[in-house]
Jmol script that loads the backbone (N, CA, C; Angstrom):
load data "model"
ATOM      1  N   UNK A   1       0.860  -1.179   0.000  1.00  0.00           N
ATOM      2  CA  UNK A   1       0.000   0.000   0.000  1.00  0.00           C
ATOM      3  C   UNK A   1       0.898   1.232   0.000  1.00  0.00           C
ATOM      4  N   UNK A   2       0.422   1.947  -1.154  1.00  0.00           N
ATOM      5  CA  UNK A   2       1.740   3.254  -1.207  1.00  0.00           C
ATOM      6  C   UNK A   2       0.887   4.510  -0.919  1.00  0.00           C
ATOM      7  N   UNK A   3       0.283   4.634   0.572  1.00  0.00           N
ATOM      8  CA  UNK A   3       0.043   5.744   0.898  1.00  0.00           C
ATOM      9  C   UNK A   3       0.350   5.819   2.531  1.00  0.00           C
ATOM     10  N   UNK A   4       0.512   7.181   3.035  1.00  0.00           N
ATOM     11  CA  UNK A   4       1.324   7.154   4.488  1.00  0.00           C
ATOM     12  C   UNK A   4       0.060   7.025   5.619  1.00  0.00           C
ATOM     13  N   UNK A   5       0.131   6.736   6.458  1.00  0.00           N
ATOM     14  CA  UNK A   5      -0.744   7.113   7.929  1.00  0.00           C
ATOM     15  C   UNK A   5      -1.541   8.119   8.534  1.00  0.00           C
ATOM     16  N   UNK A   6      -0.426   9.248   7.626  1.00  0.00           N
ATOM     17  CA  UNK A   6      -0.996  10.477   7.461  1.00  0.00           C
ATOM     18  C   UNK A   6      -2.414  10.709   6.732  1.00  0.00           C
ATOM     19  N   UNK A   7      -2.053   9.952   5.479  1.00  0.00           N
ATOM     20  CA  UNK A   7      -2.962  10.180   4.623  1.00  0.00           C
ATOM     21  C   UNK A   7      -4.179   9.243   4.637  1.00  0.00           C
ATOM     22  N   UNK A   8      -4.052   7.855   5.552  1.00  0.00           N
ATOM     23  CA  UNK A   8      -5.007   7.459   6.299  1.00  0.00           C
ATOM     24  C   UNK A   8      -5.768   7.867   6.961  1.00  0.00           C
ATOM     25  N   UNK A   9      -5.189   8.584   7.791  1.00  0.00           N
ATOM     26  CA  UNK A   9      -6.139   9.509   8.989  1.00  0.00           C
ATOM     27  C   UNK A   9      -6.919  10.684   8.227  1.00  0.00           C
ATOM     28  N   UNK A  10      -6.466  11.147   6.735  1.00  0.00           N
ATOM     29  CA  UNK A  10      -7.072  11.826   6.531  1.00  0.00           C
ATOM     30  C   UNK A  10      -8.474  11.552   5.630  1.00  0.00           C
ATOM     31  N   UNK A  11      -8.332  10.786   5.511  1.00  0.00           N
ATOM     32  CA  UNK A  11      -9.380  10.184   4.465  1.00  0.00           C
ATOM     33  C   UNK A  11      -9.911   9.011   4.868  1.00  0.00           C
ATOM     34  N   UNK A  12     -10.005   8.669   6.102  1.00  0.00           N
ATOM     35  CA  UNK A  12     -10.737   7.896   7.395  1.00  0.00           C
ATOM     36  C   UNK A  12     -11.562   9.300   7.567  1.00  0.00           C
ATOM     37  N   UNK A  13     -10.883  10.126   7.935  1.00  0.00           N
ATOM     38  CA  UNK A  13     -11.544  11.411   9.083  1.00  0.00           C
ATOM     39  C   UNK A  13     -12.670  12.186   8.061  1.00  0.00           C
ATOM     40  N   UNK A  14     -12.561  12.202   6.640  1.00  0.00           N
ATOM     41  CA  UNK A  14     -13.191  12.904   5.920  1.00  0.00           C
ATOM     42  C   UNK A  14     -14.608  12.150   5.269  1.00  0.00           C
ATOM     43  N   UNK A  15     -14.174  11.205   5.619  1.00  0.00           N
ATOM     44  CA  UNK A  15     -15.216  10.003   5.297  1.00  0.00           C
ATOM     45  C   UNK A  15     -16.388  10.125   6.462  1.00  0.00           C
ATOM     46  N   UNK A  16     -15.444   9.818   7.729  1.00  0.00           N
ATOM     47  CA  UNK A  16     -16.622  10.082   9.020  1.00  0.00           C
ATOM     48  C   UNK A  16     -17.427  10.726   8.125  1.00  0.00           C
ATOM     49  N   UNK A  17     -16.577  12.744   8.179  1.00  0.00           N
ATOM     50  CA  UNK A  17     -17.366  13.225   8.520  1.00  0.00           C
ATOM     51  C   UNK A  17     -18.402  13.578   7.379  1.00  0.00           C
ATOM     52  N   UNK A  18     -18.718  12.926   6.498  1.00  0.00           N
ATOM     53  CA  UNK A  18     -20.026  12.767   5.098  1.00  0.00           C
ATOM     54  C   UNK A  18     -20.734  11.898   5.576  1.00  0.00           C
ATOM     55  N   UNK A  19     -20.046  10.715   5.888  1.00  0.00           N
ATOM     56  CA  UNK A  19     -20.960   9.463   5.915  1.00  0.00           C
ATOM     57  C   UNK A  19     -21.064   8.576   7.642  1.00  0.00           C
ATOM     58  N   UNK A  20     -20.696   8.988   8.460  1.00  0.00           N
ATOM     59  CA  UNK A  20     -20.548   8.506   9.943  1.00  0.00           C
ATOM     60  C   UNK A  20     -19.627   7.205  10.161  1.00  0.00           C
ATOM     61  N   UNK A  21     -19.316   7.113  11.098  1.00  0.00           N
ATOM     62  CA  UNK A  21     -17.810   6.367  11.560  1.00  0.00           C
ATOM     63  C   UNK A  21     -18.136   4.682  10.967  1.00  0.00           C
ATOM     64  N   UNK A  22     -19.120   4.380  10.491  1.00  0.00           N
ATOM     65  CA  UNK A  22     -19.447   3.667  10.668  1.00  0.00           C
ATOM     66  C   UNK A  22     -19.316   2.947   8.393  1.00  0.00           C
ATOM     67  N   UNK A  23     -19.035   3.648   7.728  1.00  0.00           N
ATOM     68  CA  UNK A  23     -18.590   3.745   6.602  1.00  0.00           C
ATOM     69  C   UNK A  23     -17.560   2.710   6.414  1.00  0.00           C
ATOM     70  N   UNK A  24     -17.010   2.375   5.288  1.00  0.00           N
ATOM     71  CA  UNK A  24     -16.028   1.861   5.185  1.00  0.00           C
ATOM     72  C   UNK A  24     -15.279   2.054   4.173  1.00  0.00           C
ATOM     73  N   UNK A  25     -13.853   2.071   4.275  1.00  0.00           N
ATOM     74  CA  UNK A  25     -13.119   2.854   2.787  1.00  0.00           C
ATOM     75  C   UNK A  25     -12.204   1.748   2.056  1.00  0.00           C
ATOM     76  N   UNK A  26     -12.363   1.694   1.136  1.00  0.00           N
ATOM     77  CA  UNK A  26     -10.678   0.658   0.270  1.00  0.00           C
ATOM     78  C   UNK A  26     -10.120   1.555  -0.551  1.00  0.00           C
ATOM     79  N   UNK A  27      -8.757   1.204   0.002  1.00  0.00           N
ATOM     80  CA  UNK A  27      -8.087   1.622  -1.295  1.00  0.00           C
ATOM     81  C   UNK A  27      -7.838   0.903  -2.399  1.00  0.00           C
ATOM     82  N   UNK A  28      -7.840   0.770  -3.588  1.00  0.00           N
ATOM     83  CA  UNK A  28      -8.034   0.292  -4.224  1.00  0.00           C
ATOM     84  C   UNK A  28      -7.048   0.769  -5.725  1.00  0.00           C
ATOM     85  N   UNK A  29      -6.542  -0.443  -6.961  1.00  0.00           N
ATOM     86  CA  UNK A  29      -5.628   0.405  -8.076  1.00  0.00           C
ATOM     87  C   UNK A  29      -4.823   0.408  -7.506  1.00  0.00           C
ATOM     88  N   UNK A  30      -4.025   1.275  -8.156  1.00  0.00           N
ATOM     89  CA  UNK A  30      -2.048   1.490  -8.505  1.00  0.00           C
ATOM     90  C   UNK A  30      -1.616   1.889  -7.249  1.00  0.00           C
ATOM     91  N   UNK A  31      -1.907   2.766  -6.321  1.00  0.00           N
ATOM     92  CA  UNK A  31      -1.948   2.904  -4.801  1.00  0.00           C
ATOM     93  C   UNK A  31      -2.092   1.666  -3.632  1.00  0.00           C
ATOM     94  N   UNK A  32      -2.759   0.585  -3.758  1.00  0.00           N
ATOM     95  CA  UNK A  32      -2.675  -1.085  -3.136  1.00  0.00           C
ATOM     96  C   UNK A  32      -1.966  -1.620  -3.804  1.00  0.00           C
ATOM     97  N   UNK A  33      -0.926  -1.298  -5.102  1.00  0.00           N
ATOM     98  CA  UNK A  33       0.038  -2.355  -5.167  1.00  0.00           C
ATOM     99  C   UNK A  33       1.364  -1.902  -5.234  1.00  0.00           C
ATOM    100  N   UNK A  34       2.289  -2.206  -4.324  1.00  0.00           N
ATOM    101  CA  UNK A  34       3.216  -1.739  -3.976  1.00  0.00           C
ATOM    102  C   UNK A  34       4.557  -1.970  -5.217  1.00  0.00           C
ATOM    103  N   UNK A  35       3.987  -2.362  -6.006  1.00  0.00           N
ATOM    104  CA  UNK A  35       5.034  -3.008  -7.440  1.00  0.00           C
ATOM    105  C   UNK A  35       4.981  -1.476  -8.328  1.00  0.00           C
ATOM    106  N   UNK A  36       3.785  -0.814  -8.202  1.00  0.00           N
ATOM    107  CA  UNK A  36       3.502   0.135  -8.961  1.00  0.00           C
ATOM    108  C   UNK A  36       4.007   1.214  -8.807  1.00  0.00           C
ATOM    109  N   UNK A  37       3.995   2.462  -9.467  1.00  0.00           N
ATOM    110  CA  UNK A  37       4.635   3.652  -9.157  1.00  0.00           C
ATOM    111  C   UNK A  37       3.695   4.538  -9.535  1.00  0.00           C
ATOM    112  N   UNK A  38       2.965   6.317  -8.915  1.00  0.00           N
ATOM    113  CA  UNK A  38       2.743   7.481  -9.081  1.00  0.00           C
ATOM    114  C   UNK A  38       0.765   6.465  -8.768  1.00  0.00           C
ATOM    115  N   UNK A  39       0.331   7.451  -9.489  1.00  0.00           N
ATOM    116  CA  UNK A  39      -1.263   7.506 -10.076  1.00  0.00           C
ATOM    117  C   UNK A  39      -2.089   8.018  -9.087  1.00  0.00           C
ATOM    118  N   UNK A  40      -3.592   8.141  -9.173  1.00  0.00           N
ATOM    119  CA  UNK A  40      -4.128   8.893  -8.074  1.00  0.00           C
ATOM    120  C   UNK A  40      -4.811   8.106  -7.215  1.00  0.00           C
ATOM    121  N   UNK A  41      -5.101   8.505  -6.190  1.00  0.00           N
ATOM    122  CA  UNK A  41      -5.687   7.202  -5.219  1.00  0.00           C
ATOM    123  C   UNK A  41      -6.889   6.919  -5.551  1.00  0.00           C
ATOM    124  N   UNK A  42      -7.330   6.230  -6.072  1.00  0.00           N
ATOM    125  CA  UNK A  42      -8.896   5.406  -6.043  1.00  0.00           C
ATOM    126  C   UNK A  42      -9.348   4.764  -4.270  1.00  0.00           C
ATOM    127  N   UNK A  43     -10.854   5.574  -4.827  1.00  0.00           N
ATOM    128  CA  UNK A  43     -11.577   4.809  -2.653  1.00  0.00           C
ATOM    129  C   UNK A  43     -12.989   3.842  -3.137  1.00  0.00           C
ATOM    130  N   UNK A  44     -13.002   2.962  -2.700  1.00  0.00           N
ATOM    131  CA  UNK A  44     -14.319   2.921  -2.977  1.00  0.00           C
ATOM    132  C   UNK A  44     -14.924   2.609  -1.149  1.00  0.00           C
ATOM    133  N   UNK A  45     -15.840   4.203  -1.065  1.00  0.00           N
ATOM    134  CA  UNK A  45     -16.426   3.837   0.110  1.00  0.00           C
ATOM    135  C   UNK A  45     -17.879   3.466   0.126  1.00  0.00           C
ATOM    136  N   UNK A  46     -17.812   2.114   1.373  1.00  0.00           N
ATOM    137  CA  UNK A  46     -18.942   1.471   1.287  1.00  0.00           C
ATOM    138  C   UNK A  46     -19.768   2.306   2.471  1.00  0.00           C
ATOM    139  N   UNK A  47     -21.020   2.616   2.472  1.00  0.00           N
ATOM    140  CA  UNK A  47     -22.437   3.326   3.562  1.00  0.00           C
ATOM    141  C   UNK A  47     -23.715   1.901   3.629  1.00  0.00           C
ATOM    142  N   UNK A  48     -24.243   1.295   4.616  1.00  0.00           N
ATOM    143  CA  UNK A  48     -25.154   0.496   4.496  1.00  0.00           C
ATOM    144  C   UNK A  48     -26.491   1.761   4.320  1.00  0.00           C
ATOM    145  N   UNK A  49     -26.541   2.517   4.101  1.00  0.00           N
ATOM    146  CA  UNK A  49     -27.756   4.107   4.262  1.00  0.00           C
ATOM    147  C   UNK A  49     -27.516   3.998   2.744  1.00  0.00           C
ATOM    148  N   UNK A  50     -28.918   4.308   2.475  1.00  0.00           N
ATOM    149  CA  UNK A  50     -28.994   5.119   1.215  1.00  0.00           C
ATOM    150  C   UNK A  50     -28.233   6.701   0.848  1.00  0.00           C
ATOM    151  N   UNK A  51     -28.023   6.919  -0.221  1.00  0.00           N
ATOM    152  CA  UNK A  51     -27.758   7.943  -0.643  1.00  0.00           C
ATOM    153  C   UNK A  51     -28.489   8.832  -1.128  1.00  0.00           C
ATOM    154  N   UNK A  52     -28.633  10.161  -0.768  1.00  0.00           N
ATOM    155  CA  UNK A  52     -29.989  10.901  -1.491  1.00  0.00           C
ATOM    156  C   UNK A  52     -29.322  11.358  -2.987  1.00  0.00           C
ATOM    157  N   UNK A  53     -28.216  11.715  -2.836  1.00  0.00           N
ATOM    158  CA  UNK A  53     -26.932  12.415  -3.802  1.00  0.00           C
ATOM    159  C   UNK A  53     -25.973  11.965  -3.761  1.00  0.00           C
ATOM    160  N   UNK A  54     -25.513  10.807  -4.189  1.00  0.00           N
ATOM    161  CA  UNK A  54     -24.670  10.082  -4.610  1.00  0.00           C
ATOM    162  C   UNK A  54     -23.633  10.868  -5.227  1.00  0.00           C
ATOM    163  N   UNK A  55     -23.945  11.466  -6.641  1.00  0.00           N
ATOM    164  CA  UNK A  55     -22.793  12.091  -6.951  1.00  0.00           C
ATOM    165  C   UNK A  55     -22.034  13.336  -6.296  1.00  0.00           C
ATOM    166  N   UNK A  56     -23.080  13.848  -5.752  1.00  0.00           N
ATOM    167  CA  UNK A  56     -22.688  15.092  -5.146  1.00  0.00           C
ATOM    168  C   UNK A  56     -21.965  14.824  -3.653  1.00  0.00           C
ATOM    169  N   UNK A  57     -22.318  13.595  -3.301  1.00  0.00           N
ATOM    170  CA  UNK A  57     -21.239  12.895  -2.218  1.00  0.00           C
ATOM    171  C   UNK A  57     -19.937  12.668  -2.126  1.00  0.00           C
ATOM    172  N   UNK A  58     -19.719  11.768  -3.749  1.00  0.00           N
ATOM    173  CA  UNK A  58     -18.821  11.722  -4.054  1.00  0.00           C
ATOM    174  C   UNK A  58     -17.762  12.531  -4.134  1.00  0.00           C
ATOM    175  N   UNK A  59     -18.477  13.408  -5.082  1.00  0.00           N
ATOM    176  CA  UNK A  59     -17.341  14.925  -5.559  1.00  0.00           C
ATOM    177  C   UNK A  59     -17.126  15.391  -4.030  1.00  0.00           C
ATOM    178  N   UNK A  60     -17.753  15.452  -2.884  1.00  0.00           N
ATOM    179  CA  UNK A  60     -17.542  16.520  -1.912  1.00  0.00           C
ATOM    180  C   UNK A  60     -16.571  15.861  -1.116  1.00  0.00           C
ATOM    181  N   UNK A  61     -16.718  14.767  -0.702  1.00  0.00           N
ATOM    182  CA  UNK A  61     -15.430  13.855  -0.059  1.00  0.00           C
ATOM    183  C   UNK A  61     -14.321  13.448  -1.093  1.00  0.00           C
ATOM    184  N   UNK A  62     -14.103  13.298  -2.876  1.00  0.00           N
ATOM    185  CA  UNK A  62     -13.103  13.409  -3.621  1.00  0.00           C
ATOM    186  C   UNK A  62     -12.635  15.428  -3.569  1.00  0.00           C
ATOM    187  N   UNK A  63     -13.134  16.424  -3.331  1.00  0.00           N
ATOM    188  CA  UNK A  63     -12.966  17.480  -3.051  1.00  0.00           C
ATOM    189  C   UNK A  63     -12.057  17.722  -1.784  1.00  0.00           C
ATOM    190  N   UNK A  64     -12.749  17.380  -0.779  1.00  0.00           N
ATOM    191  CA  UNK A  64     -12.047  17.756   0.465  1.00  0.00           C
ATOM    192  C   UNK A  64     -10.590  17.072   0.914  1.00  0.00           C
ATOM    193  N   UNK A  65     -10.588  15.315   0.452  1.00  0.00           N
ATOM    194  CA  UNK A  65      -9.298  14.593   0.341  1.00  0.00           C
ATOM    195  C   UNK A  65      -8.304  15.529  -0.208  1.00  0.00           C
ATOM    196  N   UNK A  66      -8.801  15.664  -1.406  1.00  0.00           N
ATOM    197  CA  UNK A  66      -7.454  16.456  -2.239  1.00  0.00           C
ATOM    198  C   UNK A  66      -7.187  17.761  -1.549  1.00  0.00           C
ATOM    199  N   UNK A  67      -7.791  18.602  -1.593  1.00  0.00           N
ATOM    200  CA  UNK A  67      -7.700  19.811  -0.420  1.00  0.00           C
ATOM    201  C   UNK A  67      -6.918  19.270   0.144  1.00  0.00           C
ATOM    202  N   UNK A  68      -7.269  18.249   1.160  1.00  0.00           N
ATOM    203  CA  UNK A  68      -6.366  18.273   2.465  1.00  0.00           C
ATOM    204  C   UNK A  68      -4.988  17.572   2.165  1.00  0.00           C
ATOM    205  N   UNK A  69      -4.887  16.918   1.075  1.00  0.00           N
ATOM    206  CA  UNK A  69      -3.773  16.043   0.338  1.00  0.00           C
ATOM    207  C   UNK A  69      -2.890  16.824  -0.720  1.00  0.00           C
ATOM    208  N   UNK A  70      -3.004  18.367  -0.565  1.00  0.00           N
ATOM    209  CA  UNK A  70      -2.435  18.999  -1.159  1.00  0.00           C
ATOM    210  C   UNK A  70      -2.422  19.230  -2.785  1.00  0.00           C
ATOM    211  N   UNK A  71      -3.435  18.767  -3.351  1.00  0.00           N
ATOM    212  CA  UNK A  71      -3.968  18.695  -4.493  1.00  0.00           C
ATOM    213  C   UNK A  71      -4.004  17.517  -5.013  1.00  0.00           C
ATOM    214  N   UNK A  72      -3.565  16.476  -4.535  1.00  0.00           N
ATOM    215  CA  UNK A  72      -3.525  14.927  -4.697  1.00  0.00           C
ATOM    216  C   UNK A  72      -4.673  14.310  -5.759  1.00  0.00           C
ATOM    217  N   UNK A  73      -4.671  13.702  -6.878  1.00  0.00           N
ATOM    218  CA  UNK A  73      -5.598  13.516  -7.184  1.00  0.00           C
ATOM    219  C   UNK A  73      -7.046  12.064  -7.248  1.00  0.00           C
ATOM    220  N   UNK A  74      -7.978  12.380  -6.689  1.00  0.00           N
ATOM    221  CA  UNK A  74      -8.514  11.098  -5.523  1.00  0.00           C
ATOM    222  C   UNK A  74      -9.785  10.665  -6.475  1.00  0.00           C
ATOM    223  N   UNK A  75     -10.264   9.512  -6.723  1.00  0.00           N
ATOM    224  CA  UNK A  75     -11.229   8.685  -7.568  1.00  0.00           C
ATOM    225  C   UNK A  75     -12.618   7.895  -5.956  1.00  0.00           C
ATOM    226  N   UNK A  76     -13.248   8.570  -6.011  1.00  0.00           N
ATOM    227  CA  UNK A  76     -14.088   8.139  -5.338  1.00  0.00           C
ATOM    228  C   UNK A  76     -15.404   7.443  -6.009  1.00  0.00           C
ATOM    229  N   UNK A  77     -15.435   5.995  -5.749  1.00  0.00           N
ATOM    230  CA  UNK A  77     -16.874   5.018  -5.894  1.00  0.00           C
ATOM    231  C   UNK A  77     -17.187   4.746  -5.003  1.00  0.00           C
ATOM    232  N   UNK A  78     -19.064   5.165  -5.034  1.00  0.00           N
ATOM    233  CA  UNK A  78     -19.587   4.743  -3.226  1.00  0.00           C
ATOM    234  C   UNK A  78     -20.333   3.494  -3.749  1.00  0.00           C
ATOM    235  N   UNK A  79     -20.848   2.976  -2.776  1.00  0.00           N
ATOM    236  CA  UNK A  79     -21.229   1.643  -2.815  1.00  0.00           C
ATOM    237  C   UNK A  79     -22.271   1.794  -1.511  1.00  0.00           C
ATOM    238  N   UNK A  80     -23.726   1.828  -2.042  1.00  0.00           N
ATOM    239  CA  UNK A  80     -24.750   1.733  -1.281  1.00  0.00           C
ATOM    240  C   UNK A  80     -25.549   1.119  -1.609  1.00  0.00           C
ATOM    241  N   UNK A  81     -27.209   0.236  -0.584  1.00  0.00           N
ATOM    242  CA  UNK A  81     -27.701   0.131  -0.829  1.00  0.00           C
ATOM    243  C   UNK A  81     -28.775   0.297  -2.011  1.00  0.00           C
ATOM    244  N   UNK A  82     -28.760   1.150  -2.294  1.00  0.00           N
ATOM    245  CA  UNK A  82     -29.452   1.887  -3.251  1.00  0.00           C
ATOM    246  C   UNK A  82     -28.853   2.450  -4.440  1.00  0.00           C
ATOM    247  N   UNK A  83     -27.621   1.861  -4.658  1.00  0.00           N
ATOM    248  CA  UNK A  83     -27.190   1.816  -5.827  1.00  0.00           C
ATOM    249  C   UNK A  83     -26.619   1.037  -6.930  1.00  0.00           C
ATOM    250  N   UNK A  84     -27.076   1.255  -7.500  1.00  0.00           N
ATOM    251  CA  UNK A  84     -26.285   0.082  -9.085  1.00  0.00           C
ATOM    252  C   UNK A  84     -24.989  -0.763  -8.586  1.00  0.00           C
ATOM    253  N   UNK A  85     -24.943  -2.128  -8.670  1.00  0.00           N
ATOM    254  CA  UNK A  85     -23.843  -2.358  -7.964  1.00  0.00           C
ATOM    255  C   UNK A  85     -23.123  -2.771  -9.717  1.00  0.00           C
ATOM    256  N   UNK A  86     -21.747  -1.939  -9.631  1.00  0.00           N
ATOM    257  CA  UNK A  86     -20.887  -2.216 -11.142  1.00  0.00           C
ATOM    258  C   UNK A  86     -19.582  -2.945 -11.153  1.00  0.00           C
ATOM    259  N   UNK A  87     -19.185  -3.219 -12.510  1.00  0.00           N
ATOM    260  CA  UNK A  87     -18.081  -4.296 -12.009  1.00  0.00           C
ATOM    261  C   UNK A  87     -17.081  -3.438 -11.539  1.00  0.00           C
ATOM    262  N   UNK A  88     -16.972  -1.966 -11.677  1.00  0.00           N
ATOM    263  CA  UNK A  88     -15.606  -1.545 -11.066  1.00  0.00           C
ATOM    264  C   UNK A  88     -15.812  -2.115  -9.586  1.00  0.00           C
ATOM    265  N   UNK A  89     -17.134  -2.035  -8.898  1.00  0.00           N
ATOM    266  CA  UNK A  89     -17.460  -2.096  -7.446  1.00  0.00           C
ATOM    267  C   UNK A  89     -16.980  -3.527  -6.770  1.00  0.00           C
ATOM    268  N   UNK A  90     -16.965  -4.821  -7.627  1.00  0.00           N
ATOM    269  CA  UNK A  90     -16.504  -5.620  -7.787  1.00  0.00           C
ATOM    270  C   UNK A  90     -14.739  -6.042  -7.526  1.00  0.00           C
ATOM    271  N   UNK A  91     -14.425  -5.367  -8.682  1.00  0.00           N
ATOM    272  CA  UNK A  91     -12.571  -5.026  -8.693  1.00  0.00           C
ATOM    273  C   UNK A  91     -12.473  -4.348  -6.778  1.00  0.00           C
ATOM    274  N   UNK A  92     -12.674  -3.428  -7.090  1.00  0.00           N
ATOM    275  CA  UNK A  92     -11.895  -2.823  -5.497  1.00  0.00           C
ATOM    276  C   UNK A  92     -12.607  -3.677  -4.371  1.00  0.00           C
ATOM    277  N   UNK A  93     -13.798  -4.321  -4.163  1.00  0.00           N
ATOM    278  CA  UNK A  93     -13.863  -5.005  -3.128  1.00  0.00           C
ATOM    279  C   UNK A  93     -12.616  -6.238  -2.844  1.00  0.00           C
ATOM    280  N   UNK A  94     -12.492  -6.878  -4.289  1.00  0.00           N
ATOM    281  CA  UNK A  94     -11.483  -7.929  -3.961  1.00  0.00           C
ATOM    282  C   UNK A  94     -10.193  -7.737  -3.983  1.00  0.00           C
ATOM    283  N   UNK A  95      -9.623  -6.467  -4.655  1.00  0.00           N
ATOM    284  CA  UNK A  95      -8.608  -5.969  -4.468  1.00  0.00           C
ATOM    285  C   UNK A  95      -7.586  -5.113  -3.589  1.00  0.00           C
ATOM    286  N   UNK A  96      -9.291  -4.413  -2.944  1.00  0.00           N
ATOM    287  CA  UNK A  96      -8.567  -3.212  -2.076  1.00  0.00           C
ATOM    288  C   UNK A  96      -8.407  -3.789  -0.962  1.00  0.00           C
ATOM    289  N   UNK A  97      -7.935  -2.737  -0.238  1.00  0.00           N
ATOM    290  CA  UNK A  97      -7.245  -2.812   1.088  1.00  0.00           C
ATOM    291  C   UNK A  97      -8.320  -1.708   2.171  1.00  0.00           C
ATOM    292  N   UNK A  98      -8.652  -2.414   3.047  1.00  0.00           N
ATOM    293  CA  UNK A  98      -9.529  -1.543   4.320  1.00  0.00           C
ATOM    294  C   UNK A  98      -8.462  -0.483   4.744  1.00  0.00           C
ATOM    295  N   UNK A  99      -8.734   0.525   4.695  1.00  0.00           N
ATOM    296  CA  UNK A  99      -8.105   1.458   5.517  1.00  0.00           C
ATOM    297  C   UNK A  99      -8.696   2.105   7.082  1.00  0.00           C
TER     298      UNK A  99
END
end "model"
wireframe off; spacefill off
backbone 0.3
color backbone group
């Protein structure tokens, strides 16, 4: 996994605070494999709650990561009840890594 503790805590903490502690994040892509080099972090966070605004979720927690990651550039897929489940959603469950 090629991201620091730092950047755990920050994108644990930003997650809370959209979706409650209770969320769950993977990292997922070129960032979970440590063979790889550069690219932007892909999340796919899971909510058992519906989403009213899904996309607008997305963008606001891929918004605030990078903010706080110094312009970092971050790929957010949520994964809810109430939404289309796709094969990317698939890939990062079996690939990623719980943060």
């Amino acid at each position: 996994m090629r991201i620091s503790e730092e950047q755990i805590g920050i994108i644990r903490a930003e997650v809370a605070r959209q979706l409650g502690t209770a969320a769950t994040v993977r990292l997922f892509g070129s960032r979970a494999d440590d063979t790889q080099r550069g690219g932007d972090i892909d999340l796919l966070v899971e909510t058992s709650t519906n989403l009213v605004d899904p996309a607008l979720t997305a963008a606001r927690i891929s918004a605030r990561i990078s903010r706080a990651l110094y312009g970092r550039r971050i790929d957010v897929v949520l994964k809810a009840p109430n939404l289309k489940q796709l094969p990317i959603h698939e890939i990062a469950m079996q690939e990623g890594v719980i943060l």
